[in-house]
C-alpha positions as CSV (number, residue, x, y, z in Angstrom):
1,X,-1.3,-45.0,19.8
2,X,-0.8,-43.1,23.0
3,X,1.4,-39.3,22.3
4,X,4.0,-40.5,23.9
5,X,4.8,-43.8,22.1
6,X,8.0,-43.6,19.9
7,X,7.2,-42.8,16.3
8,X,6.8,-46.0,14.4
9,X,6.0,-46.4,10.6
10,X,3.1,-46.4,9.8
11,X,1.4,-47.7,6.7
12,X,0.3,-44.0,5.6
13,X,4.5,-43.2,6.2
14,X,4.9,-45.7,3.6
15,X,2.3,-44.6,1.7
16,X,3.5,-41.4,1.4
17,X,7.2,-41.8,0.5
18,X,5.9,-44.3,-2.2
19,X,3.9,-41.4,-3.6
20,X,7.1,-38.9,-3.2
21,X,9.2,-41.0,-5.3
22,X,6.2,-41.4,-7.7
23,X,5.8,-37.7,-8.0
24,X,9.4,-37.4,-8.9
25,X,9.0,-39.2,-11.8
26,X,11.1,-41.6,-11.5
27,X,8.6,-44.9,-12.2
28,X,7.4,-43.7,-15.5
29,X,10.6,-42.8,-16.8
30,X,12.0,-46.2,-15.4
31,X,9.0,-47.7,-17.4
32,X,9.0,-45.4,-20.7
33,X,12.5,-46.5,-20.6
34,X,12.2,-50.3,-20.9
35,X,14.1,-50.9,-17.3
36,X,13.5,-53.8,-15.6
37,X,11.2,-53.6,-12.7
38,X,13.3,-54.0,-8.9
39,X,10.9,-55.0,-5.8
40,X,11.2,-52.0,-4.1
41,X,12.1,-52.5,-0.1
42,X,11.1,-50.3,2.5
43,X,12.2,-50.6,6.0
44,X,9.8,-50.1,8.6
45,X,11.0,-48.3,11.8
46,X,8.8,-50.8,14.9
47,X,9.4,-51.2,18.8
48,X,12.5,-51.8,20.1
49,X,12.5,-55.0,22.5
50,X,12.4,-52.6,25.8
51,X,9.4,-50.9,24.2
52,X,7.3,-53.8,23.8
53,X,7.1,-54.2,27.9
54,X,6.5,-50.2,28.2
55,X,4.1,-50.0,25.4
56,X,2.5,-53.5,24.9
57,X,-1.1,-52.3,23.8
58,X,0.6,-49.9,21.4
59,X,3.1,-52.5,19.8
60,X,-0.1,-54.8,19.7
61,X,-2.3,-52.2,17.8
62,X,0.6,-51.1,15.7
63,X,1.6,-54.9,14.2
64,X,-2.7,-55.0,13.5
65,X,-2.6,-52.5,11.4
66,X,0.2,-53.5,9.2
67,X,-1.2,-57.1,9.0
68,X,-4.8,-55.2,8.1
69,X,-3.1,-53.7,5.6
70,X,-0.8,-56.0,4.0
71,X,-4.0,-58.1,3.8
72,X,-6.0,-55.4,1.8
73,X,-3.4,-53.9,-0.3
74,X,-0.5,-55.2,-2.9
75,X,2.3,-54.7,-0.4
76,X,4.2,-57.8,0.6
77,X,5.0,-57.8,4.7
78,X,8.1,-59.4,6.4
79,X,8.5,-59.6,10.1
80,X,11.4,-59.8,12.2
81,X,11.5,-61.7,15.9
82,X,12.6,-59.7,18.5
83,X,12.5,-60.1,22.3
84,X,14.6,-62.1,24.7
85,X,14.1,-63.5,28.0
86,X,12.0,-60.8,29.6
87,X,9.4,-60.4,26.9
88,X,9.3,-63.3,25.3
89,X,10.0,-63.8,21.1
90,X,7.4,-62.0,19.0
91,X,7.2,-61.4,15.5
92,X,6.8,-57.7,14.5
93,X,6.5,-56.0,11.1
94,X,9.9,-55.6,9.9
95,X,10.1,-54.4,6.2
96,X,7.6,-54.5,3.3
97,X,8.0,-55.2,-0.8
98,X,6.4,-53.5,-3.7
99,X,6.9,-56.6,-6.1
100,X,5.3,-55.9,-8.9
101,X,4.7,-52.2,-10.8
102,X,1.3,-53.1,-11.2
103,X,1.5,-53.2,-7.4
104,X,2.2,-49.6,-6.9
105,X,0.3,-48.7,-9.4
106,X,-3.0,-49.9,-7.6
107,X,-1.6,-48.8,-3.7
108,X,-1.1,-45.2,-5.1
109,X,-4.4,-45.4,-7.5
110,X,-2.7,-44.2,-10.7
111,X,-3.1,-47.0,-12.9
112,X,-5.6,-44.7,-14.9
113,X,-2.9,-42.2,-14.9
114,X,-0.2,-44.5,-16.4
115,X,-1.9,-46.3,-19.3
116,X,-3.2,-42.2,-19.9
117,X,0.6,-41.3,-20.1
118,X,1.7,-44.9,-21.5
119,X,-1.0,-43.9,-24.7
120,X,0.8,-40.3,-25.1
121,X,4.1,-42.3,-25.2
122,X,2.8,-44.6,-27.8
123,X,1.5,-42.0,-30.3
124,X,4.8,-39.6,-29.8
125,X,6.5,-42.8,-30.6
126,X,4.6,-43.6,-33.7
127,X,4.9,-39.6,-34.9
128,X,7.8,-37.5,-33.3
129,X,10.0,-40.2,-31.7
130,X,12.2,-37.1,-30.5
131,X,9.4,-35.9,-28.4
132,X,9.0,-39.9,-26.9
133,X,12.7,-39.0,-25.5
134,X,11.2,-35.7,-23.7
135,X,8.5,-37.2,-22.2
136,X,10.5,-40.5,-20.7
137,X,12.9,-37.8,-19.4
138,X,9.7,-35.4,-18.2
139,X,6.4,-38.3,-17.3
140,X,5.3,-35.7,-14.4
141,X,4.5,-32.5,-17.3
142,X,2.9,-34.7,-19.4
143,X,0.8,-36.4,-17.0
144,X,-0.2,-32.6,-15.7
145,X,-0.9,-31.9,-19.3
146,X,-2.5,-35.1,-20.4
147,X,-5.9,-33.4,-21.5
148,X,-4.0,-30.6,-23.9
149,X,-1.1,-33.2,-24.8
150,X,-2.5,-34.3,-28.0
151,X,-2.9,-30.6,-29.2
152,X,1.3,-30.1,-27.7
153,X,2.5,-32.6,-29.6
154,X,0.1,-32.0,-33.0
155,X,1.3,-28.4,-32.4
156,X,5.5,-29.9,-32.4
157,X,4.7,-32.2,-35.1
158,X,3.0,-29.7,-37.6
159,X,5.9,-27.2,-37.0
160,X,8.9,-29.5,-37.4
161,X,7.5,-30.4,-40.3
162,X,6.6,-27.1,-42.1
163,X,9.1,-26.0,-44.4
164,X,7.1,-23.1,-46.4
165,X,8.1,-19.4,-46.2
166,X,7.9,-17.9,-42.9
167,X,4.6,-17.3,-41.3
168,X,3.1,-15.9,-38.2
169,X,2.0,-18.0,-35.2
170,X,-1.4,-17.3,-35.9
171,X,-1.3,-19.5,-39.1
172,X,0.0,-23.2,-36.8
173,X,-2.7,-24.5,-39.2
174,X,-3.3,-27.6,-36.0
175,X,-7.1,-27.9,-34.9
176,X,-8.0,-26.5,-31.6
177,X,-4.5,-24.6,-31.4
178,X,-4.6,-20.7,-31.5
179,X,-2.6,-17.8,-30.4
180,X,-3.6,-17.9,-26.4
181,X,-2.9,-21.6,-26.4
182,X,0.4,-21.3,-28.0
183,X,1.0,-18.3,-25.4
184,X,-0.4,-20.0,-22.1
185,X,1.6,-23.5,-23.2
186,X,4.5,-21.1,-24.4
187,X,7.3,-22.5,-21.6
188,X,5.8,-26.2,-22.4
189,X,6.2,-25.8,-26.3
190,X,9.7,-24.0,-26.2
191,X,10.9,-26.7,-24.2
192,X,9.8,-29.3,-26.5
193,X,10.9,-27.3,-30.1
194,X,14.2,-27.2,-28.4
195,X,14.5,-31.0,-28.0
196,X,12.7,-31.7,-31.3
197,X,14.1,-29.0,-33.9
198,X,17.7,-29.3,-35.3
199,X,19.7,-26.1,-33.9
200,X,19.8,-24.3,-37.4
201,X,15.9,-24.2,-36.9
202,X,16.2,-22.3,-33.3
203,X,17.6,-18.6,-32.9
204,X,19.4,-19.0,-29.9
205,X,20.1,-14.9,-29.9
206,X,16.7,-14.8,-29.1
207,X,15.0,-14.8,-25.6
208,X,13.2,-18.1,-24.7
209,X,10.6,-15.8,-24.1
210,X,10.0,-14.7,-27.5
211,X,8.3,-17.6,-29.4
212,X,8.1,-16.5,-32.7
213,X,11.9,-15.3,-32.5
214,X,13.1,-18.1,-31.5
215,X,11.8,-20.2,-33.7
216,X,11.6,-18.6,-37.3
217,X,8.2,-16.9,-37.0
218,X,7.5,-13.6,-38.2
219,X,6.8,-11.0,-35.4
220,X,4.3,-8.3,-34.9
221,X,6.1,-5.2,-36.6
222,X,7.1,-2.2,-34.7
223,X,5.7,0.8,-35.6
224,X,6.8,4.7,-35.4
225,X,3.9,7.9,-35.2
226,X,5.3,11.1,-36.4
227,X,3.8,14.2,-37.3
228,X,5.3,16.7,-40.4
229,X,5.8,19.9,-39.0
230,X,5.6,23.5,-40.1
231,X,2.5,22.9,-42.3
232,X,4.4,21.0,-44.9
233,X,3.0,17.5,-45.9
234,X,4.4,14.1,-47.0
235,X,2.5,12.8,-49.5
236,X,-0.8,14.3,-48.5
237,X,-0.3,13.8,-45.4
238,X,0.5,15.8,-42.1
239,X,0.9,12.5,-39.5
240,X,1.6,9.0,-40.3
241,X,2.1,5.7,-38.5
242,X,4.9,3.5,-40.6
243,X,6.8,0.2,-39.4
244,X,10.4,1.3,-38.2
245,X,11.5,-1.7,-40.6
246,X,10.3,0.6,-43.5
247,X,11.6,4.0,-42.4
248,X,14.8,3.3,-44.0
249,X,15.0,6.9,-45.1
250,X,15.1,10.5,-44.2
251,X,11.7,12.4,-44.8
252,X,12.2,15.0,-47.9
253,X,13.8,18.1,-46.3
254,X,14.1,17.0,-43.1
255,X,16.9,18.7,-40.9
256,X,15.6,18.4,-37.1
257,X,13.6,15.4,-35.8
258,X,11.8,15.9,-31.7
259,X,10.9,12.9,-29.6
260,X,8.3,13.3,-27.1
261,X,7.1,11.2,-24.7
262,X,3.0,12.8,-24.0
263,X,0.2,12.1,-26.8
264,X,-1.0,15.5,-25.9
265,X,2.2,17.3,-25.8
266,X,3.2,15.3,-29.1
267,X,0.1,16.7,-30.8
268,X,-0.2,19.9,-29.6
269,X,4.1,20.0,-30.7
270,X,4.7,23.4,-31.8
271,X,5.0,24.2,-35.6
272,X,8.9,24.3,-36.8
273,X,10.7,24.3,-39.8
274,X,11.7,21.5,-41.6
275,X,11.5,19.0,-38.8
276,X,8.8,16.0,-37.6
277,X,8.5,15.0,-34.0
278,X,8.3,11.6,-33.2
279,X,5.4,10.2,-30.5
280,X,8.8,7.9,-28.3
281,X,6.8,5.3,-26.5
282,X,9.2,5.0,-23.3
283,X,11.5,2.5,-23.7
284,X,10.3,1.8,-27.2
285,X,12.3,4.9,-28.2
286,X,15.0,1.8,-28.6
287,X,13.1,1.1,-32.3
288,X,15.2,4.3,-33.4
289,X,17.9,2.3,-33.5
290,X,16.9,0.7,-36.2
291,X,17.1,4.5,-38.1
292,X,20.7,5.1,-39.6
293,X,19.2,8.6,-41.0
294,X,19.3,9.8,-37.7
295,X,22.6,10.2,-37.5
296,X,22.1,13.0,-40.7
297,X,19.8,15.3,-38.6
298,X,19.4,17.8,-35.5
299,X,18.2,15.2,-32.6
300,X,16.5,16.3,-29.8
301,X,14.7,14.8,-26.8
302,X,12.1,15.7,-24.3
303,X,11.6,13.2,-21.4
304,X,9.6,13.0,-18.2
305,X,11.6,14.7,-15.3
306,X,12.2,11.4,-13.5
307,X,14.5,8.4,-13.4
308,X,13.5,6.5,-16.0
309,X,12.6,9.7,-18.1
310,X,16.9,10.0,-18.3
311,X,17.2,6.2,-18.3
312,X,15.4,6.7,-22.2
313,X,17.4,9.9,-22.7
314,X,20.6,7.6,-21.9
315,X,19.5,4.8,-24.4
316,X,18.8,7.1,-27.1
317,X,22.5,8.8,-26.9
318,X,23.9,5.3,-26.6
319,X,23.1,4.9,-30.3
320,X,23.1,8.4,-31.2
321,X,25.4,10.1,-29.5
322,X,24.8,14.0,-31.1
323,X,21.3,13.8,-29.1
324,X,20.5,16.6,-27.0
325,X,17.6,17.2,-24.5
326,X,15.1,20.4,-23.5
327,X,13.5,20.8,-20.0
328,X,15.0,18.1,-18.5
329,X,17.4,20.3,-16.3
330,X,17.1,21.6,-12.3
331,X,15.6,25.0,-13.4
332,X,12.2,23.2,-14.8
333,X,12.7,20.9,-11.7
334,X,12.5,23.4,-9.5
335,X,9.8,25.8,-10.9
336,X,7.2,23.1,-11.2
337,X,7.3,21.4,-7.4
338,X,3.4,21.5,-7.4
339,X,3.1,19.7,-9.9
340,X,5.4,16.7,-8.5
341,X,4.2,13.4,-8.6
342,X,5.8,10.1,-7.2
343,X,7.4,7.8,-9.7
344,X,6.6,4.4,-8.8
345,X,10.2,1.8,-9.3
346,X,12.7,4.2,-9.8
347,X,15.6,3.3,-11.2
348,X,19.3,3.5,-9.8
349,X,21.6,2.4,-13.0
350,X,24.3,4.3,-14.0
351,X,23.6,6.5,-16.5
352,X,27.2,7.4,-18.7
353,X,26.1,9.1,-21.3
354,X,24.3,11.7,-19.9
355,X,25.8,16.1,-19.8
356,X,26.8,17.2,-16.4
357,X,23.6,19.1,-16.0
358,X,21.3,16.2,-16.8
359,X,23.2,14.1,-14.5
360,X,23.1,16.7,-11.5
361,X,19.3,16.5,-11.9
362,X,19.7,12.5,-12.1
363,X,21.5,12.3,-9.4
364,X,19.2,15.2,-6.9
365,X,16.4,12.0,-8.1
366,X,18.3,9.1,-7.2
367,X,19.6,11.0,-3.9
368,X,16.1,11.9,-3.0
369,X,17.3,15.3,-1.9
370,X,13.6,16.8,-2.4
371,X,12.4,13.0,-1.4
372,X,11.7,9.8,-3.0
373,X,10.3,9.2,-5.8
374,X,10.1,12.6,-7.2
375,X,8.7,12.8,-10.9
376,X,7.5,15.8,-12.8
377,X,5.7,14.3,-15.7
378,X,6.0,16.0,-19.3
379,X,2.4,17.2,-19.8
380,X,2.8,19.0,-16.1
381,X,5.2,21.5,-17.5
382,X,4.0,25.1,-18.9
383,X,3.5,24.7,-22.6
384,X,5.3,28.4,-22.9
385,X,8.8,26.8,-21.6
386,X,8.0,24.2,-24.8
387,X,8.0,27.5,-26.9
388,X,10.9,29.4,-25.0
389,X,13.3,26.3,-25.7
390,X,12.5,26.0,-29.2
391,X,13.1,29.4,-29.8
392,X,16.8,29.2,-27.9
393,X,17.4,26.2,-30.0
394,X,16.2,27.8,-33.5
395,X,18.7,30.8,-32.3
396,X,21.4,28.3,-31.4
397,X,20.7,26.0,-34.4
398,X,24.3,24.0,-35.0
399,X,24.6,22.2,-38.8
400,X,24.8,18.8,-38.4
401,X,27.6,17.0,-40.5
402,X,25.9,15.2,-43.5
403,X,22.4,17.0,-43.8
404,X,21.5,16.9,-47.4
405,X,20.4,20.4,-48.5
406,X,16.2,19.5,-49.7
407,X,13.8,21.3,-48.5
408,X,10.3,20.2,-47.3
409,X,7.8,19.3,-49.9
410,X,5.9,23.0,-50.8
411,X,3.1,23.7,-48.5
412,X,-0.8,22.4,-49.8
């Protein structure tokens, strides 16, 4: 048809909202659910009776096509006369019917696709009837997932009905199921133990992105690095690694504890009396938490110069509020600007728990008074400053409340 002609429906227009609806699932779910099938009706918008005069040829080549098609394809076409004196009658395409599902089926070529989902429906049916009211409600993901459905729904089944002593994902005892395709069907999977598992089976404290969490399996332990300073050993040994869950005590003798951020720096930690230093991890230094003995020693931190350096600093004091910090203050700042680096994502929050002078250093960050992004990472600052403030703190050394009074195990 000419540019100019009005825009009339066209089979593919028909075509295509057919397929819309389809796509929205609302077909299979109408079938999964048992409703009876309505003939669906579409209007079709055609020539007005002026038009017919102006555009003859197009109205002509317009009402062939939708008779070529309603002659080649399930849809059921009705006309409508129009016209009058000038024109003459004439019969034009008016409306057309789906009657039949099988009918849209075969005009969208899905029929495949719905005895595919229509076999999924059967066997969740037969096995996990809870998961049959998922998939009515959701036909689109499981026809997107029909090749891996199967393994979904052996996966659902096989956990809904374990009931031995907690385990870790790794052991979903389902063939062809593993860790990475629990983790890259994680979404799918959570939204099905959800509709499947009573709620005294799902931790609802825990993030929808935590699997295991969420749904009683045992998670990968945290762990803590510390080294036993001052030469002294704890049972043989002058570093360990140890799950946080375990370090429900103080080490033997144990008055001060550091927490550095830097490998290096955390190696190369100076030797002190009766103290460890702790390797923090970032934001993992949130595992110390977990550490009631803190609260019975000297606690000190050592950061990154930068936003997120304080941001840790700020955590830690949230949950231990006798915390204090070394070289995180203007002076060390200041005497190290070739050695600045830019922080990449700073962060803005508000930091409450931080001293005046921590938070004058915070805020010159923030502000970007020296510019943005300013960052003077711990292994950039002179290893004799490290020295210098353990010496002011080993001259300023303040009891804490409830230290017990052992000593370090003897030296070997």
């Amino acid at each position: 048809m000419p540019a100019t002609t009005p825009a009339w429906t066209t089979p593919h227009d028909v075509t295509t909202r057919l397929r819309k609806r389809w796509e929205s699932g609302i077909y299979l779910t109408d079938l999964a659910e048992e409703t009876d099938w309505e003939p669906v009706c579409i209007p079709l918008r055609g020539p007005k009776p002026g038009e017919i005069t102006r555009h003859y040829e197009a109205v002509r080549e317009w009402a062939q096509s939708w008779a070529t098609t309603a002659a080649r394809s399930p849809l059921r076409l009705e006309h409508r006369r129009v016209g009058g004196q000038l024109v003459g009658r004439n019969d034009i395409p008016h409306q057309v019917w789906v009657d039949h599902r099988e009918d849209l089926w075969k005009l969208l070529g899905v029929t495949n696709t719905v005895h595919r989902y229509q076999a999924l429906l059967a066997s969740a049916r037969a096995t996990v009837p809870q998961l049959a009211a998922w998939m009515a409600a959701h036909p689109m993901k499981v026809v997107k997932l029909h090749d891996v459905w199967p393994r979904l729904e052996a996966t659902v089944r096989w956990i809904a009905d374990y009931r031995g002593p907690a385990l870790y994902v790794r052991q979903i005892d389902v063939p062809g199921v593993d860790t990475k395709f629990i983790e890259h069907h994680r979404a799918t999977l959570t939204a099905l133990l959800e509709h499947c598992l009573p709620a005294d089976r799902i931790t609802d404290a825990a993030p929808r992105t935590n699997f295991a969490a969420r749904f009683g399996f045992l998670q990968k332990p945290a762990y803590l690095r510390f080294r036993i300073l001052g030469g002294q050993t704890l049972a043989g040994f002058r570093e360990l690694t140890v799950r946080t869950e375990e370090f429900t005590a103080r080490p033997p003798g144990v008055t001060t504890v550091y927490v550095v951020e830097n490998e290096t720096t955390y190696l190369a930690f100076p030797s002190q009396p009766d103290s460890i230093v702790i390797l923090g991890g970032g934001y993992a230094v949130t595992q110390l938490s977990h550490l009631p003995w803190l609260h019975d020693v000297r606690l000190i931190y050592w950061g990154d110069l930068d936003t997120h350096g304080f941001a840790i600093l700020n955590r830690l004091r949230r949950a231990f509020p006798h915390t204090e910090s070394i070289l995180m203050n203007r002076s060390v700042l200041m005497t190290h600007k070739d050695q600045w680096v830019k922080e990449a994502g700073p962060t803005v929050e508000s930091l409450e728990a931080l001293t005046h002078e921590e938070s004058d250093v915070y805020r010159i960050l923030t502000g970007g008074d020296f510019g943005q992004g300013v960052r003077l990472e711990q292994e950039r600052v002179r290893f004799c400053l490290l020295q210098e403030a353990l010496a002011d703190l080993r001259d300023n050394s303040q009891p804490v409340s409830r230290l017990a009074g052992d000593r370090l195990l003897p030296k070997q």
